[in-house]
C-alpha positions as CSV (number, residue, x, y, z in Angstrom):
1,X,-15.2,-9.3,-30.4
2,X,-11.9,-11.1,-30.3
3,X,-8.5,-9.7,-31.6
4,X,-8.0,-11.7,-34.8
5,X,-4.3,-13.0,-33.7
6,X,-3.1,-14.1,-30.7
7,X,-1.6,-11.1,-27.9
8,X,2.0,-10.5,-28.4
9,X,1.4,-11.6,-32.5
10,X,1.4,-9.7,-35.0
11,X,-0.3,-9.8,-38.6
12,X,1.3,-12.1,-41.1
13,X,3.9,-12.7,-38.7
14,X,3.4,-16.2,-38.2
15,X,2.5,-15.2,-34.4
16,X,5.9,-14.2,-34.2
17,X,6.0,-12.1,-30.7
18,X,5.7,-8.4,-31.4
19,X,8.4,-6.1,-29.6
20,X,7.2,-4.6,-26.3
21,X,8.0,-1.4,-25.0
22,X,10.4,-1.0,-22.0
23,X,8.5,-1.2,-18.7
24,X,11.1,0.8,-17.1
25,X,9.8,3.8,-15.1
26,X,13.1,5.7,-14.4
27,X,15.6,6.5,-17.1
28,X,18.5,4.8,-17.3
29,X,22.2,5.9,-18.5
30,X,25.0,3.7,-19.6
31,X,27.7,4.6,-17.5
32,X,31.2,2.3,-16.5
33,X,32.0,2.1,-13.2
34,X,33.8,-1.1,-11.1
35,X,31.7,-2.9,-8.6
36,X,32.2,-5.5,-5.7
37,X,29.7,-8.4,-5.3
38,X,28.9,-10.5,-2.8
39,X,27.8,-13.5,-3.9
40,X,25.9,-16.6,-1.8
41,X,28.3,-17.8,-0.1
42,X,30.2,-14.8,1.0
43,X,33.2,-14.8,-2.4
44,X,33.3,-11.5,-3.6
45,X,34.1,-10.4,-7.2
46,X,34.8,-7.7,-9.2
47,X,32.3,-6.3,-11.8
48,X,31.0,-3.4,-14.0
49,X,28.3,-1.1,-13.2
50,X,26.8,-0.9,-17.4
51,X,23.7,1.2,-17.0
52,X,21.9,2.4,-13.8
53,X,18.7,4.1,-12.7
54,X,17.3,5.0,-9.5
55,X,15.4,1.9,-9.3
56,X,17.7,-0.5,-10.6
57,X,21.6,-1.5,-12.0
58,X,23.1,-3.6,-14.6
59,X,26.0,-5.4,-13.7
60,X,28.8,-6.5,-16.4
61,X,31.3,-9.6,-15.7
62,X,32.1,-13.3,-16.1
63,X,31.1,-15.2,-12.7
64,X,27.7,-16.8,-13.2
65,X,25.0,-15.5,-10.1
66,X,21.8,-17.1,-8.8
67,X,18.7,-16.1,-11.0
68,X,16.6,-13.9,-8.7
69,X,19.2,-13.5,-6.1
70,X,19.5,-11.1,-3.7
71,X,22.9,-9.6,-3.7
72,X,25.1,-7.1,-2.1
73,X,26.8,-4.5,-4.3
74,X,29.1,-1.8,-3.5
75,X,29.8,0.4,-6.3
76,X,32.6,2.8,-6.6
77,X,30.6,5.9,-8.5
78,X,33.0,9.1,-9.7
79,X,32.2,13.1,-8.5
80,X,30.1,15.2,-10.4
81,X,32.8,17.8,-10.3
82,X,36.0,16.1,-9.7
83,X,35.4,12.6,-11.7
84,X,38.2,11.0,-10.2
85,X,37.2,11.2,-6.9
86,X,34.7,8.3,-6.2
87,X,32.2,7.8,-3.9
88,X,31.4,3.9,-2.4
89,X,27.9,3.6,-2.7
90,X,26.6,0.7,-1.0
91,X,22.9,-1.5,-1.2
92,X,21.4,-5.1,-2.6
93,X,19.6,-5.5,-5.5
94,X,17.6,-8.1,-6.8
95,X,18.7,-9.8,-10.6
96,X,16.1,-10.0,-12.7
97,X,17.3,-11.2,-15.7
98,X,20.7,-12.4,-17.3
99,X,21.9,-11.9,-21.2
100,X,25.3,-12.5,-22.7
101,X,27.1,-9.6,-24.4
102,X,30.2,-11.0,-25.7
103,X,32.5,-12.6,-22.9
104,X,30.2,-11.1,-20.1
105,X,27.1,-12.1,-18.7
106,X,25.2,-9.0,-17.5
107,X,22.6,-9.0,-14.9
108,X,19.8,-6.5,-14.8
109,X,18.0,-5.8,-11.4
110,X,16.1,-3.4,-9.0
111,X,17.2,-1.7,-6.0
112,X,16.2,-3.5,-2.7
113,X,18.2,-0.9,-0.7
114,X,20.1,2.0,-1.5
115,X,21.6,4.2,0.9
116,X,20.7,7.7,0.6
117,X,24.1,9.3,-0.6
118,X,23.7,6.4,-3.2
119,X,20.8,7.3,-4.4
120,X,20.9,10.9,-4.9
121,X,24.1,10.8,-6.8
122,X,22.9,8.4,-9.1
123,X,19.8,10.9,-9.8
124,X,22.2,13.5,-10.4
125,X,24.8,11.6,-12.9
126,X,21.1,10.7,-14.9
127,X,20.1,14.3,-15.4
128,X,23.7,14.7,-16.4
129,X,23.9,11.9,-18.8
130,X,20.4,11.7,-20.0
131,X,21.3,15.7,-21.4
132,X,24.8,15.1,-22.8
């Protein structure tokens, strides 16, 4: 038996797409922390870390990037007991997808690499975050 509307419609919606739920399998926090980027090319520009998880990163700022690029990031991220000392956190990550938020364009994306300092203190500012 067939569904009687089209996937992704909904009833009397004019097959207007229904919302899907967020594929994501790690939670992510909204955090604000400056990051370097280097783009193709070798420029490199200043950015905002917006949200992060330990698969992936958004990144806040008005340079256009490369849809699907592969980029490297360094990210300056603060102390868990001392905030305002930072840790640079360094790895490439893969955009996925681009919106505009006002005068920025923000680029979502998955880790490729992440060293291992990185990662663990990004685990630990989620369970901070995702409880606060």
């Amino acid at each position: 038996m067939s569904a009687p509307f089209g996937a992704g419609e909904m009833p009397g919606g004019g097959g207007l797409p229904v919302a899907k739920a967020d594929a994501r399998k790690e939670i992510r926090v909204k955090v604000k922390w400056p990051a370097r980027v280097q783009l193709a090319g070798g420029r490199v520009v200043e950015m905002r870390v917006c949200d992060v998880s330990e698969s992936g990163v958004a990144l806040a700022g008005e340079v256009p990037i490369t849809p699907h690029s592969v980029l490297s990031v360094a990210i300056s991220i603060p102390g868990l007991v001392d905030p305002s000392r930072t840790t640079a956190v360094t790895g490439t990550m893969r955009t996925a997808h681009m919106t505009v938020r006002g005068p920025d364009l923000v680029y979502g994306g998955t880790w490729v690499t992440l060293e291992a300092k990185g990662r663990e203190l990004i685990r630990e500012w989620v369970k901070r975050l995702r409880i606060s």
